[in-house]
C-alpha positions as CSV (number, residue, x, y, z in Angstrom):
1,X,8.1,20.7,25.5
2,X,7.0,17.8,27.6
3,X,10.4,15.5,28.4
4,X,10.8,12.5,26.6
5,X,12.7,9.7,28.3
6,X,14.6,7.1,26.6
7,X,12.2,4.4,28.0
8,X,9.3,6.1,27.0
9,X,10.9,6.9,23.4
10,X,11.7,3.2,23.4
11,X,7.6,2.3,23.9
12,X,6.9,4.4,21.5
13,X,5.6,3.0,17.7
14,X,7.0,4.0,14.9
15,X,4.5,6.2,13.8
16,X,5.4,8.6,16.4
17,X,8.5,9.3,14.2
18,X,8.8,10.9,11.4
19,X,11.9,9.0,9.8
20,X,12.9,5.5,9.8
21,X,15.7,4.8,13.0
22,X,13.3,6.1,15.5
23,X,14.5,9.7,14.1
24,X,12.6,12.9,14.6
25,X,9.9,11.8,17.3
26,X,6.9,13.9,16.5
27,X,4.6,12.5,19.4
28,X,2.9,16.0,20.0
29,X,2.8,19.3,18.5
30,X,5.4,20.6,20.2
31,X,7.8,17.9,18.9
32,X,6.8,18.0,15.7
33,X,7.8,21.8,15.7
34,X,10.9,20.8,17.0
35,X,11.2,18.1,14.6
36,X,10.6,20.3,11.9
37,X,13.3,23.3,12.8
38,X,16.1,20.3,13.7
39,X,15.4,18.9,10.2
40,X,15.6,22.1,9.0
41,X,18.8,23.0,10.2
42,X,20.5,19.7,9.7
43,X,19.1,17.4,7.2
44,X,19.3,16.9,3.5
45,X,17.0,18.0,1.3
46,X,15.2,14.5,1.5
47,X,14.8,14.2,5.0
48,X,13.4,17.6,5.5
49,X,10.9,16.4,3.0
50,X,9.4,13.7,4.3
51,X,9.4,15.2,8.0
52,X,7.6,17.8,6.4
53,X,5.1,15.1,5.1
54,X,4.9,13.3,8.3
55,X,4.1,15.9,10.6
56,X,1.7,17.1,7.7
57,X,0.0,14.0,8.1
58,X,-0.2,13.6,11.8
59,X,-0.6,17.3,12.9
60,X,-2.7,19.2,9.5
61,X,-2.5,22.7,11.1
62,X,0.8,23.0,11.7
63,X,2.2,25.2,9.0
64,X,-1.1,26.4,8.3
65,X,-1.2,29.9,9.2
66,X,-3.3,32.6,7.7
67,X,-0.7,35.8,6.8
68,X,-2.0,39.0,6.6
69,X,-0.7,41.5,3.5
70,X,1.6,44.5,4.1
71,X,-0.3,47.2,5.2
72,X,-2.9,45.6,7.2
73,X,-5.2,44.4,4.3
């Protein structure tokens, strides 16, 4: 994951977060992963929704794997 400094964090526009407060910054796909798994171990049921929606928004195929069924079929 590429570092992000506070002054570049501080440039950044809202959209590249995916809550309000400059929380979760989901600028590329690997910090919207990261987003996601922070949100998932610490925030309410509310907040992981709507991280979930953001980064849904801005990245489409994250999340979106094809699974194969047991047994190789």
């Amino acid at each position: 994951m590429a570092k992000l400094s506070s002054k570049r964090r501080k440039r950044m526009s809202t959209k590249s977060f995916a809550l309000p407060g400059k929380r979760y910054p989901i600028p590329d796909k690997t910090h919207a992963r990261n987003a996601l798994a922070r949100v998932s171990a610490h925030g309410t049921p509310a907040e992981k929704a709507r991280v979930r929606k953001a980064v849904a928004r801005k990245y489409p195929s994250i999340g979106k794997t094809s699974r194969r069924k047991k047994g190789g079929k």
